[in-house]
C-alpha positions as CSV (number, residue, x, y, z in Angstrom):
1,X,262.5,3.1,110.0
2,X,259.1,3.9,108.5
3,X,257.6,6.3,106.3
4,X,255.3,8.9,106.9
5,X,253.7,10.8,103.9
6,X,251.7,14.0,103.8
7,X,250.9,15.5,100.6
8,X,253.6,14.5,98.4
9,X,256.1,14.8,101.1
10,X,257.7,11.4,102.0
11,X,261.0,10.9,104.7
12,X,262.4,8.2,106.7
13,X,262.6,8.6,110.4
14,X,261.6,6.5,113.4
15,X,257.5,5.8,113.9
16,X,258.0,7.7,117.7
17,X,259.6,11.0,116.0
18,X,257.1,10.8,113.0
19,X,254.1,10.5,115.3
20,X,255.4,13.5,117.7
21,X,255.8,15.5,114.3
22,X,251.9,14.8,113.4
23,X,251.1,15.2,116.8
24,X,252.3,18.9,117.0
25,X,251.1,19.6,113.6
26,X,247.2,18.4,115.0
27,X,247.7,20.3,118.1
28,X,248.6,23.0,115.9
29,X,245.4,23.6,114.1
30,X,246.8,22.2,111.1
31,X,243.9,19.1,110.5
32,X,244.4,17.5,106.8
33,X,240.9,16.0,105.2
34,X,242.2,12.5,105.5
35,X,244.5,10.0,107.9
36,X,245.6,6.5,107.5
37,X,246.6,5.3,110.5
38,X,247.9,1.4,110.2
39,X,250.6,-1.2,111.4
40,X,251.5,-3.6,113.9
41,X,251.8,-0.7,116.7
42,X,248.5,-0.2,117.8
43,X,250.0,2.7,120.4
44,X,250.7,5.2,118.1
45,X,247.3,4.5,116.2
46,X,245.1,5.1,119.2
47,X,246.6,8.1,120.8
48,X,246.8,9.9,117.3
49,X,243.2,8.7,117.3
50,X,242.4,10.2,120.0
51,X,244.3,13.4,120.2
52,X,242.3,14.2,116.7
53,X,239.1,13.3,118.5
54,X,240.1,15.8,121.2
55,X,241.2,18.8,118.4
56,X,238.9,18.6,115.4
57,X,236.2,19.9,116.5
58,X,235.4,22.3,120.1
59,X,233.7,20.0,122.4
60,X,230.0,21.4,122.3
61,X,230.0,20.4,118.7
62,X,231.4,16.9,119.4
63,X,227.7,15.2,120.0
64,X,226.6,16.4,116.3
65,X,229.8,16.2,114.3
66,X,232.1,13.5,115.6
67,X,231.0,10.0,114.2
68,X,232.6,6.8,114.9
69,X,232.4,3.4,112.8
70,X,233.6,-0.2,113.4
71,X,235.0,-1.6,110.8
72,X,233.3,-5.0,110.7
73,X,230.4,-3.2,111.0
74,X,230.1,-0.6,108.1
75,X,231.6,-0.7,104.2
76,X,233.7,1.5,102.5
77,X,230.3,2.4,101.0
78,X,229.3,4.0,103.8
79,X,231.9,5.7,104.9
80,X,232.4,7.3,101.5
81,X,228.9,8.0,101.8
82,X,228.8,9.9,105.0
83,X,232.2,11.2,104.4
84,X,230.3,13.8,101.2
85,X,227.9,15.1,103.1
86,X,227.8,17.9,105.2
87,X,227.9,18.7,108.8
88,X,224.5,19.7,110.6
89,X,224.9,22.1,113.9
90,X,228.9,21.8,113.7
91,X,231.1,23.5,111.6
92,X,232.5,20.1,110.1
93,X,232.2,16.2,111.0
94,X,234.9,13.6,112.2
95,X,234.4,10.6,110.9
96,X,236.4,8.0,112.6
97,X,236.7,4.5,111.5
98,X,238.1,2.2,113.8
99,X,239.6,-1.3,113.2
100,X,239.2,-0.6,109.9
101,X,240.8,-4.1,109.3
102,X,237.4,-5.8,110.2
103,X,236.5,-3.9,106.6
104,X,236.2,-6.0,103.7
105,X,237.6,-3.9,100.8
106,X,238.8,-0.9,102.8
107,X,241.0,0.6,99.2
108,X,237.6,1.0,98.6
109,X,237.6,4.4,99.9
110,X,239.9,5.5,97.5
111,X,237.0,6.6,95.5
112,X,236.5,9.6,98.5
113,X,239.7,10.9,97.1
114,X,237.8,12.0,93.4
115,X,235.7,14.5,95.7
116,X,236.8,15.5,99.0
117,X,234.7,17.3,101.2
118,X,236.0,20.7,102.8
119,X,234.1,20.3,106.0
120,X,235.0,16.8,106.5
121,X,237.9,15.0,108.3
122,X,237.8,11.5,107.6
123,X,240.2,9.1,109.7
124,X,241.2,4.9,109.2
125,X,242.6,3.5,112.0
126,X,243.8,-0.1,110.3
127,X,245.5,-1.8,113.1
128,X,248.0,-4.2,111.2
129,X,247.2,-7.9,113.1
130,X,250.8,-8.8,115.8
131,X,250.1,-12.1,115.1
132,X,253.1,-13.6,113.0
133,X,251.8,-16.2,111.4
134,X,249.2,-12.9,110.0
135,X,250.2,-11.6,106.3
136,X,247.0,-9.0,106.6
137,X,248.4,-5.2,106.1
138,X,247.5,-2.5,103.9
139,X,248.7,-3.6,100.4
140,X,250.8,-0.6,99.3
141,X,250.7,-1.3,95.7
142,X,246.9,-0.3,95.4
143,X,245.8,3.6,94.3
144,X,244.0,3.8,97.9
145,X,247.5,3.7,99.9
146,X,249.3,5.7,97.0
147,X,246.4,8.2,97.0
148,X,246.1,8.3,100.4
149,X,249.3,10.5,100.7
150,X,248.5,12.9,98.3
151,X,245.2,13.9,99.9
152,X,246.4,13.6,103.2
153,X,248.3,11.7,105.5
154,X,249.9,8.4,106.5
155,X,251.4,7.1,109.3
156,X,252.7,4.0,109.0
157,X,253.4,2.1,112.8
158,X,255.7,-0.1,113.1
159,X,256.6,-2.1,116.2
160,X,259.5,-1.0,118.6
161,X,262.5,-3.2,118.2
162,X,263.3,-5.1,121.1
163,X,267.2,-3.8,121.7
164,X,265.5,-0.4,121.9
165,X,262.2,-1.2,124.2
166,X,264.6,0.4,127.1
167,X,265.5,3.7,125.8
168,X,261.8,4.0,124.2
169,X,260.6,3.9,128.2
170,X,263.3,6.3,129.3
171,X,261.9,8.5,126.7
172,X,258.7,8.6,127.6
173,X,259.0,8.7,131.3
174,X,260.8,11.5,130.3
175,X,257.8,13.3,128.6
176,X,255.8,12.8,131.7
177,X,258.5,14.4,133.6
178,X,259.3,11.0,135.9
179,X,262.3,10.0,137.0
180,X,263.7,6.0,136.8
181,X,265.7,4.6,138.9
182,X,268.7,2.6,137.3
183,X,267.2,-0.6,136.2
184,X,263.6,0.1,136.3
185,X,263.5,0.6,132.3
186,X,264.6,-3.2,132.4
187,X,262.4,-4.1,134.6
188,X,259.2,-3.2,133.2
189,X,260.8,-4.1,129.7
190,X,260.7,-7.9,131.2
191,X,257.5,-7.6,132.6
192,X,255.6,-6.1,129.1
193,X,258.0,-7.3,126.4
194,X,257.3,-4.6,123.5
195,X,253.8,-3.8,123.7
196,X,254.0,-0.2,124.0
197,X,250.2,0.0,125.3
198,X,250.5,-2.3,128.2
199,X,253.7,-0.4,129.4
200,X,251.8,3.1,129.1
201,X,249.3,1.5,131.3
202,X,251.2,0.3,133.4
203,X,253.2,3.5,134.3
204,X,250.0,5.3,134.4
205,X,249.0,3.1,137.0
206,X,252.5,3.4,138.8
207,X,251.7,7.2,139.2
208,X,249.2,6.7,141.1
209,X,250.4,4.5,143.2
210,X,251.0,6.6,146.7
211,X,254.7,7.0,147.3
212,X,255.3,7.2,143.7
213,X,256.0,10.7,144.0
214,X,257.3,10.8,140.0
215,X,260.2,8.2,140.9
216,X,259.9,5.1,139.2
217,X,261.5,2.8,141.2
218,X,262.3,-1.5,140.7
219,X,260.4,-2.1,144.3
220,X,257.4,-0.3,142.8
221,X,257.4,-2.3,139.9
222,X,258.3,-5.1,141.2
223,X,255.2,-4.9,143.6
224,X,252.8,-3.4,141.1
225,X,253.0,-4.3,137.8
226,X,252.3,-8.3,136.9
227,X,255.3,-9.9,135.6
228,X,253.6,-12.2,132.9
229,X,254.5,-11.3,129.2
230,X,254.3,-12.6,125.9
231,X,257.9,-13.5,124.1
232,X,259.2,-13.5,120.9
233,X,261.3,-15.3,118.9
234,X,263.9,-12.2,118.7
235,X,264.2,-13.0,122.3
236,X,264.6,-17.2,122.4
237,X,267.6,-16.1,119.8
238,X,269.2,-13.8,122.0
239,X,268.6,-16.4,124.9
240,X,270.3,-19.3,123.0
241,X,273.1,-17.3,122.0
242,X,274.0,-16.0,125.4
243,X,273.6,-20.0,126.3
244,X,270.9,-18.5,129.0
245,X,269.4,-21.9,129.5
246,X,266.6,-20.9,132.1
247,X,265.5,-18.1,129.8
248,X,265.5,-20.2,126.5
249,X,263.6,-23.0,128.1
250,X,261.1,-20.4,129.9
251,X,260.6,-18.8,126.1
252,X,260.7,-22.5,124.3
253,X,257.6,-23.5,126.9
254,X,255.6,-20.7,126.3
255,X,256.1,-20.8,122.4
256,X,255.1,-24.7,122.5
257,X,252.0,-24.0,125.0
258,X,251.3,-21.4,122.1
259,X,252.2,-23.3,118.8
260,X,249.4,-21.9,116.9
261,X,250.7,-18.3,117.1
262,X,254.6,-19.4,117.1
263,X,254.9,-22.2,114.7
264,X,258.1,-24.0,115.1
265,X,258.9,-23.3,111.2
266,X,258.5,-19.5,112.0
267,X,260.8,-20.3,115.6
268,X,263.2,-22.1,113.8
269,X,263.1,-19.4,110.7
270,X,264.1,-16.8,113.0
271,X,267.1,-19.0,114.6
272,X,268.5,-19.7,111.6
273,X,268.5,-15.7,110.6
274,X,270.2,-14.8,114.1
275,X,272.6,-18.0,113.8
276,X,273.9,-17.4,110.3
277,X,274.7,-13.7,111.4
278,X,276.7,-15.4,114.0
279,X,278.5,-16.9,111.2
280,X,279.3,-14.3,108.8
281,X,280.0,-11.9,112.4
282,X,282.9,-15.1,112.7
283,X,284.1,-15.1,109.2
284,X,284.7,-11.4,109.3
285,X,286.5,-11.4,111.8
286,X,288.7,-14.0,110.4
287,X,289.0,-11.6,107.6
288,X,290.4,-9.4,110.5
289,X,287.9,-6.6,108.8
290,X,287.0,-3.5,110.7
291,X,284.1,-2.8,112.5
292,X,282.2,-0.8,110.0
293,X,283.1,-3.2,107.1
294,X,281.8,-5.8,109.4
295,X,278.6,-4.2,110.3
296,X,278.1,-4.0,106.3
297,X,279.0,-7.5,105.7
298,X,276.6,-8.7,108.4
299,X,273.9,-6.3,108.2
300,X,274.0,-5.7,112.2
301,X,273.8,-2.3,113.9
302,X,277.3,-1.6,115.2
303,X,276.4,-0.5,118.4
304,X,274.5,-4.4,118.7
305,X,277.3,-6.1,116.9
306,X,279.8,-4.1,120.0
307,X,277.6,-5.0,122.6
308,X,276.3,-8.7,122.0
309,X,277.5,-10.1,118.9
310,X,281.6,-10.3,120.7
311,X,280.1,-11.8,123.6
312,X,277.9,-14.5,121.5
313,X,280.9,-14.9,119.2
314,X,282.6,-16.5,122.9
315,X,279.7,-18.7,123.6
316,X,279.8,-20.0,120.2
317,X,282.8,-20.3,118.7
318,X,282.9,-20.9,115.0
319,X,283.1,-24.8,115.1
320,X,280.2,-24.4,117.8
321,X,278.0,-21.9,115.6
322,X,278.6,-24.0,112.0
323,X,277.3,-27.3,114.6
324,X,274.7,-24.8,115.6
325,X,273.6,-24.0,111.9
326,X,273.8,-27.4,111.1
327,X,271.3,-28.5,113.8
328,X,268.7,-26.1,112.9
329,X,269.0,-26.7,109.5
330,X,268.3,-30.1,110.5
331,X,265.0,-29.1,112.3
332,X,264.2,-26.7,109.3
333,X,263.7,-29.8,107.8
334,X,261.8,-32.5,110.3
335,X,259.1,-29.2,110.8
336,X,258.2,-29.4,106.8
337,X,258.3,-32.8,106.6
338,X,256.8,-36.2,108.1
339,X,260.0,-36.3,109.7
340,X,259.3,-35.3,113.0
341,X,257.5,-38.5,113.1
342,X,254.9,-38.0,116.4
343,X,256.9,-35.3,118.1
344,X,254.5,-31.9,118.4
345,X,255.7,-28.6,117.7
346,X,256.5,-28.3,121.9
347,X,258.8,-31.5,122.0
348,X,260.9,-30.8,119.0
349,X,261.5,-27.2,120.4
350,X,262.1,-28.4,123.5
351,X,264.9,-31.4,122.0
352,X,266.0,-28.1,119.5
353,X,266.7,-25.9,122.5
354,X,268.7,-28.3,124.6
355,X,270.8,-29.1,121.4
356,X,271.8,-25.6,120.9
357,X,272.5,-25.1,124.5
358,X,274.9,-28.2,124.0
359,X,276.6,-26.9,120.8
């Protein structure tokens, strides 16, 4: 649930339903002087981006008035600079800034805000690094972000979550007018994880693949679309706790090939979240609570506590999930320590899945 400001306005929705609600506003004439655009999903950034490069201004005025900056390349000097002044041969100038996170001092801008400029439209695209071992994000505590609102808008973009990656592709094979077949959301779910760009692409490309015919079908993915993918820890969890040993080992490989990006204090950080949920799921229900007071105690969705959480409860019964805890408690500690002796990231995920699986 994020937060998506304009003017003084603020309400909490979903980033997809926030972005369609800017999107119809743009495509409605209604263009505020200033965007910020940020967060880890980079979909939503580029194609409000671009559907504001496409409405601000009528195409023959594009060549004089639209202007595009790199971050790494310009300061917020600059921009603020050619933000004030005023449009020659079009009746205002874009001003797009791009990875705007390449900026050093980007809250710099803020200073913009003290004089706006009717005739321009100034937008940051600040593309919030996926990377989890990455702190960098716009630091909401400064004036820039609090200002930001109040002059125009924000969109804050936050990464789909994984248990909902299938009914985000129905939804927008849906607004393309395509048709799936039963199982094809899955499909391409396993073959781009939650990177909303690369499955965009990838059913653009399916259309146009002859036969299509606007029916998505698993053949045509299967045959189309490349099947490597990048994982996450959400995912080894949810392996483990269905004990779906080919999966957890496939995900426990390709984290330890990758240890700079998916430390195994991060890995095991994660487990132990997903683990101890386990737990308190268990100790409510020997409470014999309901479902809702049980979704409260546990923090879990109820409609994700129904579906997995009663079948992970089986796998791991409660003297199975406190040995569970207990073992990557135990790992907690040899990853922040000397130890782990020799033993590289890789090997002690490797000896931490096969313990789990065992539990």
């Amino acid at each position: 649930m994020r937060i998506f400001e304009v003017g003084m306005a603020k309400q909490t929705q979903e980033t997809s339903a926030l972005a369609a609600q800017l999107e119809r506003e743009i495509l409605a004439g209604d263009i505020k002087p200033f965007y910020l655009l940020f967060g880890k999903e980079h979909f939503y950034i580029d194609r409000i981006c671009n559907l504001l490069m496409q409405n601000v201004l009528p195409e023959g005025e594009r060549d004089f008035g639209q202007m595009v900056y790199y971050g790494a390349d310009t300061t917020p000097e600059e921009i603020v600079s050619h933000a004030r002044q005023y449009p020659m041969m079009a009746s205002r100038q874009l001003i797009v800034v791009k990875e705007a996170q390449g900026m050093r001092g980007v809250e710099k801008i803020e200073s913009y805000f003290d004089h706006l400029m009717p005739t321009t439209v100034l937008v940051i695209c600040y593309k919030t690094p996926t990377d989890p071992t990455s702190g960098k994000n716009i630091d909401k505590r400064t004036k820039f972000y609090k200002r930001a609102g109040e002059v125009g808008a924000v969109l804050e973009c936050e990464q789909v979550k994984e248990w909902k990656i299938n009914g985000w592709i129905e939804d927008y094979a849906r607004s393309l007018n395509l048709k799936l077949e039963d199982g094809a959301a899955s499909m391409l779910a396993e073959a781009c994880g939650v990177d909303l760009t690369k499955i965009a692409l990838s059913i653009d490309k399916l259309r146009k693949v002859p036969g299509c015919n606007d029916y998505l079908t698993c053949a045509l993915i299967e045959e189309n679309v490349g099947m490597s993918r990048e994982f996450s820890a959400f995912e080894l969890s949810a392996a483990l706790c269905d004990k779906d040993a080919a999966k957890a080992y496939k995900i426990a490989m390709y984290f330890g090939e990758n240890s700079k990006r998916y430390p195994i204090q991060l890995v095991v950080a994660s487990l132990a979240s997903q683990f101890l949920k386990l737990l308190r799921y268990h100790a409510c229900i020997a409470d014999r609570m309901d479902e809702g007071q049980t979704a409260a105690a546990t923090g879990l969705n109820p409609f994700i506590m129904k579906r997995d959480y009663t079948r992970y409860a089986r796998k791991f019964p409660l003297k199975s999930c406190m040995k569970a805890v207990a073992t990557i408690k135990e790992f907690d500690y040899r990853g922040k320590s000397n130890a782990r002796g020799e033993a590289t990231d890789a090997d002690m995920l490797s000896e931490l899945v096969s313990r789990l699986l065992a539990c």
